[in-house]
N, C-alpha and C positions, 0 to 999 in steps of 0.2 A: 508366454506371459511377459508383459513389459512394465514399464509405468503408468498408471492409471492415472496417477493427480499428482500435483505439485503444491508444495506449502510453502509459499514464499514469505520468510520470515525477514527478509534481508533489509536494513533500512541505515541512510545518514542520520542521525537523529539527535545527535546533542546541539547542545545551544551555542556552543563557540565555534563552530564550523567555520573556515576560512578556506579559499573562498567561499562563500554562500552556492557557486552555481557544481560544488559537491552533491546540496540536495538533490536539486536535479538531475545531476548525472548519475547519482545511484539512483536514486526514488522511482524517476521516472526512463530514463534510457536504461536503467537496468531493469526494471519492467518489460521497457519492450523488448531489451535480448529473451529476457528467459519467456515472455509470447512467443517468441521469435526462435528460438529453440524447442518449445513444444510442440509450434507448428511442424516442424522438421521432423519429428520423432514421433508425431501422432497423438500427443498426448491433449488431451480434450480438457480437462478438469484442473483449475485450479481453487485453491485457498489464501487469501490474502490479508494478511495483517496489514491496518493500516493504521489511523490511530483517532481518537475523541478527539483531538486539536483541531481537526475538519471544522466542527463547529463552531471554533473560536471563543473568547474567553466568559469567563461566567453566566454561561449559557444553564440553565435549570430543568436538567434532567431532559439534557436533548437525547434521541430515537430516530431510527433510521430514517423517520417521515421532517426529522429537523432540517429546517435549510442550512445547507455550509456556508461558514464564513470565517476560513481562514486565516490569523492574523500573523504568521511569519513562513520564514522558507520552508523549515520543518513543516507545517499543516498545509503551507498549498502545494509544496511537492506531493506529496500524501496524495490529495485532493486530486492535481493530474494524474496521478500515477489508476485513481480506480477511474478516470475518466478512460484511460487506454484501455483498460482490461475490461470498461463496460463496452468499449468501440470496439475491439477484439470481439468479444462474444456477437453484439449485433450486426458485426458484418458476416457472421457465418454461424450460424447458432446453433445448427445442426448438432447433438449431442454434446455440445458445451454443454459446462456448470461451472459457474463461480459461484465462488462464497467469499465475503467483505468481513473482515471483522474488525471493529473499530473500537480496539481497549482503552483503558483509562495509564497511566503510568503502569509498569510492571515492573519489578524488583527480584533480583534473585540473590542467592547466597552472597554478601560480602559488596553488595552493589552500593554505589554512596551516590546516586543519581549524576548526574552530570560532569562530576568530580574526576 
């Protein structure tokens, strides 16, 4: 028995980020290492948080059918990042499954958002 699926919760994601090409290098090249390591290890399945900021700002009750319009580093690294992992699945689909999920802010214990 191995690993079946992966939850890739990992992301750059506040607003002071410096350099900017941090988003990118987590968001999306660290996307493609851990594709990149599943592939090696067989693991076919993943789960991916990414975030509502895809849609870009006071968008009204956007749904997966909204069109993206990213309006900073944070939402268009995002944005590429489910672009690889949809290019990943369609070059070999063969028992692939993604799942995209694209939450609103999240807060936990003692969290002061970008603070």
């Amino acid at each position: 028995m191995g690993t079946k699926s992966v939850v890739l919760l990992a992301a750059e994601h506040r607003d002071d980020v410096s350099p900017t090409s941090l988003y990118y290098d987590v968001n999306v090249q660290g996307t493609k290492n851990v594709l990149q390591a599943m592939d090696n290890a067989g693991v076919k399945s993943i789960i991916f948080t990414s975030s509502v900021v895809i849609y870009g700002l006071n968008k009204e009750n956007p749904d997966e059918n909204h069109p993206e319009d990213p309006f900073n580093h944070y939402g268009k690294s995002k944005w590429q990042a489910e672009i690889v992992i949809k290019e990943w699945y369609h070059n070999d689909p063969e028992g692939k499954s993604i799942t995209i999920i694209r939450p609103t802010v999240i807060f936990g214990e003692r969290n002061r958002r970008n603070k």
